[in-house]
N, C-alpha and C positions, 0 to 999 in steps of 0.2 A: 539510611540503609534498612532495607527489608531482612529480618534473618530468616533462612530459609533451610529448611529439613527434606530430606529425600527419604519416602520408605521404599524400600526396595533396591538392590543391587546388582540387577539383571539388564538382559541386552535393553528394557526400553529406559530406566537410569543412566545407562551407562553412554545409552547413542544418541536419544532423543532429549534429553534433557539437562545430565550434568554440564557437557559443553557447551550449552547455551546460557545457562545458570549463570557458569563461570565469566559468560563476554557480556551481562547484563550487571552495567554498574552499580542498581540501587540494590542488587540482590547480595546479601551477603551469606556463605553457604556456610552452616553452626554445625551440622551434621547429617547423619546417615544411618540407619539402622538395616543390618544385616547379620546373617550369620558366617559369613564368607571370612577366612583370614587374608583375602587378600586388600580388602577393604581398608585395612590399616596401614597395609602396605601403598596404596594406590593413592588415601587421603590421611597421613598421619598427622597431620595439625586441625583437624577438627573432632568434635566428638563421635562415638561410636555407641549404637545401640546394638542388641541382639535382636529385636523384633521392634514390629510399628508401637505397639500397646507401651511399649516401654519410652522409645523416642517421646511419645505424646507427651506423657505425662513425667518425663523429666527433664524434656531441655526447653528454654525457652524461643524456641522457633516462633515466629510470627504466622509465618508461611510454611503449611507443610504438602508436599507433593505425595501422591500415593502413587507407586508402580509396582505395587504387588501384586498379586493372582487376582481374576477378576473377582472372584466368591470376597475376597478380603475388602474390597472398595467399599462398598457400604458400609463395616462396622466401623472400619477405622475414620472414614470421612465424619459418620455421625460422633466418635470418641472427640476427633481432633475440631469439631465445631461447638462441639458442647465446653469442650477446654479452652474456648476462646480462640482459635484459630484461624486465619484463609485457610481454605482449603484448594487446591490441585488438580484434579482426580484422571489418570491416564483413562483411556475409551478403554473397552467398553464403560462408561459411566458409572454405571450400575446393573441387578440380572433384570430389574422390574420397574414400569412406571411408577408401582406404589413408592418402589424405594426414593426413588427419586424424586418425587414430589415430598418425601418427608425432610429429603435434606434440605430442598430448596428452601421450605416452610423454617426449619431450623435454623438455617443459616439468618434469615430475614428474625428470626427472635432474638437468636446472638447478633445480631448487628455486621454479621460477618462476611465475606463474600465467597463466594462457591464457583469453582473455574472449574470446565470440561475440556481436555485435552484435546484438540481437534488441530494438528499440527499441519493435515493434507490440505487443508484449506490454501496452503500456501505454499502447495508445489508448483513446480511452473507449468505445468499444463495445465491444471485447474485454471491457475490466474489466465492462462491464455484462452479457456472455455468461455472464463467469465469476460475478456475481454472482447471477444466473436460475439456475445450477448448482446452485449453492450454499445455495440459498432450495427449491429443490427445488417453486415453484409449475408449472413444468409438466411433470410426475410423470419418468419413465422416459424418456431422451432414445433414440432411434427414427432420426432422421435430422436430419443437421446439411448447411448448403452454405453456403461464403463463397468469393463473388467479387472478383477485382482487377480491373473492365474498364475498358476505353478508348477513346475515339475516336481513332484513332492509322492511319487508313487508307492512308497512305503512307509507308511507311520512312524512316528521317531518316539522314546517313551519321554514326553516331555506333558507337563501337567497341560500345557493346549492344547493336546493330543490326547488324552487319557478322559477319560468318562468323568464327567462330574459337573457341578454348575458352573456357569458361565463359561465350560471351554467349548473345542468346535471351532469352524472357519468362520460360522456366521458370527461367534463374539469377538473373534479376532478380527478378519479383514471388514464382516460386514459392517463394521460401526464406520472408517472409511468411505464407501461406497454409498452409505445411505447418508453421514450427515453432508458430505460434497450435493447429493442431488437435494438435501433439503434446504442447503445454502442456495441454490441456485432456482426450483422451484416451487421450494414447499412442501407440504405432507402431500401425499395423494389422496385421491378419492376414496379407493381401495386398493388392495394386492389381491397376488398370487406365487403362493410359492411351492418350490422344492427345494428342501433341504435331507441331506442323503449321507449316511456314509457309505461311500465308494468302494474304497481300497481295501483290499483282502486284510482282515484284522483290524480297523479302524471300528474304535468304540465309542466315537463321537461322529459328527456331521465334519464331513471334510468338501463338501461338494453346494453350491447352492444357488439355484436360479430364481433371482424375484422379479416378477412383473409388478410395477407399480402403474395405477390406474388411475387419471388424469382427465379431469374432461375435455384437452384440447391436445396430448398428446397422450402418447406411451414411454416407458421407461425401463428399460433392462438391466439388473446387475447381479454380474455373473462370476462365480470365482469356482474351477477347476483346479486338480491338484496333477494333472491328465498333459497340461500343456508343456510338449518339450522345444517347440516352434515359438519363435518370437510373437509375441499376441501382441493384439488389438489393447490399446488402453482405453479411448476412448470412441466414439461416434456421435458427432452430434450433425443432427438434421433438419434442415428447414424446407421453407417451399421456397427459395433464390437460390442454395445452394447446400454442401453439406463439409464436413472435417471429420479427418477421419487421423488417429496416433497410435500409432505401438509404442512400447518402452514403456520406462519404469522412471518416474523425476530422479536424477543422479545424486541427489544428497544422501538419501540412505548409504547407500554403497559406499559413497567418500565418507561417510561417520564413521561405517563399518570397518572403513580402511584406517580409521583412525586420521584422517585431514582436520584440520582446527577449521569451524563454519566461520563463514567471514569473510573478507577479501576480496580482491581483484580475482573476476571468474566464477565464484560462488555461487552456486544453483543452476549453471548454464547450459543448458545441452547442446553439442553437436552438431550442428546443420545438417549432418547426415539422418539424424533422427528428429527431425522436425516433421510437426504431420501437414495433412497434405489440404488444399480447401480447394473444390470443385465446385463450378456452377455450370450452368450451359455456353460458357463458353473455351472450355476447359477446365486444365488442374496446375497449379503451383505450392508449391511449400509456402507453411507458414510459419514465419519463428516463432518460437517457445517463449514465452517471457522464464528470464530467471525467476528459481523459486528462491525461500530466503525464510525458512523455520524460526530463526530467530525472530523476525515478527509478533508470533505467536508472544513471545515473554515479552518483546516490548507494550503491547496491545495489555498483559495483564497489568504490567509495570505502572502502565495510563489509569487503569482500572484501579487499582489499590491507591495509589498516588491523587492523581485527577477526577476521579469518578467517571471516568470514561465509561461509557458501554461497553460490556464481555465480549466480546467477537462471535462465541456463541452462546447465545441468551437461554435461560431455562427453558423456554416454551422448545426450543429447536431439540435441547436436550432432549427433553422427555420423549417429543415427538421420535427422535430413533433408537431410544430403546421400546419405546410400543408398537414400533414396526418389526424392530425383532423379535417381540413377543407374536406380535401377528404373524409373522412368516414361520415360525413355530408350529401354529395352531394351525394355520393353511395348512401346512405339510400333514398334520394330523389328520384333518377332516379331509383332504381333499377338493378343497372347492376354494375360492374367490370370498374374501371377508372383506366389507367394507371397513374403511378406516375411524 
């Protein structure tokens, strides 16, 4: 049994992680650090921290997971590697590549291993993007675009909201959106972006359009806080043919709703929401492969265990937070920065 520590006690502990912790048998959960009273209430037979710094350095977790504010993922990652730790670390990563290559370097001094949260990997549209890849039925891929939008027209005071490092859409959704397209094609050449705050009273970037630049196609990723019409999820395009999806993979929702992941039905979507694959000789639905988060912890379970390869390796890491460093600095200057 791996023992395993959670920092953080917020919706991404609470949805994307606890419940998978718990269906993963070598992981045994020692505790929690929070300042929530409800935390005692929700896990009363394992231990309780008041903060991460504390967690670290007094229970003996093997494995500790970080789902604190993004500003907080670096100190405490570098605390909890230097104490001899795996570490976890929810997306965004880290605010900076420097940061992140220090951990990397760290973790490889402790002997320790260092996991990046990248659970969309294994939504089921994704896995179904990568499957159309793969089948190679719409020939030469040309141009790809996946959205994260919102109806969200009013700023909420929520520190992801609120001016400061690491918040804004682009630390939130864009880590999403860029490590799926770096799963699938790689860093690009160079970008182009806009990142904005929109909405009347928004003190961060709530809006953000990146063009990644490819020598053989183009790639758009887009997130609006604007959209009250069901959107576009993905596009992808080739020269045989193209796939085109709206919706959102249904695991979130059923977390949110509190359903235990797992089971007969788990990650499935709807035939009615299946997207759609056109060539020249029409259009048909395509099924959705279920998606299936739990994955993700068994992939690190291999990792810590078997020495499996990370799902996502450092070089992918770094590479998307230097893209949100660069889509940063586009918005600044105005212009096109190679990669």
């Amino acid at each position: 049994m791996i023992k395993t520590a959670v920092i953080g006690y917020g919706l991404s502990a609470k949805t994307f992680h606890l419940p998978f912790i718990s269906l993963q048998p070598e992981l045994e959960l020692v505790a929690i650090s929070s300042s929530q009273s409800q935390l005692r209430l929700d896990y009363p037979d394992i231990k309780h921290y008041s903060n991460g710094d504390e967690l670290i350095r007094l229970s003996d977790a093997e494995l500790v997971v970080i789902t604190s504010p993004n500003d907080s993922h670096y100190p405490l990652a570098k605390q909890a590697l230097l104490a001899g730790k795996h570490v976890l670390v929810e997306k965004p990563f880290v605010l900076t590549e420097v940061q992140g290559q220090e951990l990397f370097e760290l973790a490889d001094e402790q002997q320790r291993q260092l996991f990046v949260y990248h659970n969309r990997r294994f939504d089921g549209d994704f896995l179904t993007l990568q499957q159309l890849l793969q089948t190679g039925e719409l020939g030469t891929i040309r141009y790809f675009e996946s959205h994260f939008d919102r109806f969200r027209p009013v700023p909420r005071p929520r520190w992801r909201e609120l001016q400061g490092e690491g918040s804004g859409i682009l630390y939130d959704l864009g880590p999403h959106l860029i490590d799926q397209t770096i799963a699938l094609f790689g860093a690009p050449e160079a970008l182009t972006a806009r990142c904005r705050a929109l909405r009347l009273g928004s003190d961060t970037v709530d809006y953000f359009h990146l063009l990644l630049h490819y020598a053989d196609k183009e790639v758009v990723l887009h997130s609006s806080p604007f959209s009250a019409h069901p959107t576009t999820r993905f596009i992808l395009q080739g020269d045989l043919g193209s796939y085109h999806k709206t919706g959102l993979d249904p695991q979130e929702d059923a977390l949110r709703a509190g359903q235990k992941p797992g089971g007969a039905g788990w990650g499935q979507e709807p035939e009615a929401l299946y997207g759609v694959v056109a060539d020249a000789q029409g259009q048909k639905p395509y099924p959705t492969l279920a998606g299936d988060y739990q994955k993700f912890y068994q992939r690190l379970v291999a990792a810590l265990q078997q020495g499996k390869p990370h799902l996502v390796s450092a070089t992918e890491a770094l590479q998307g937070i230097r893209l949100i460093e660069l889509a940063m600095h586009s918005q600044r200057l105005g212009r096109t920065l190679d990669f």
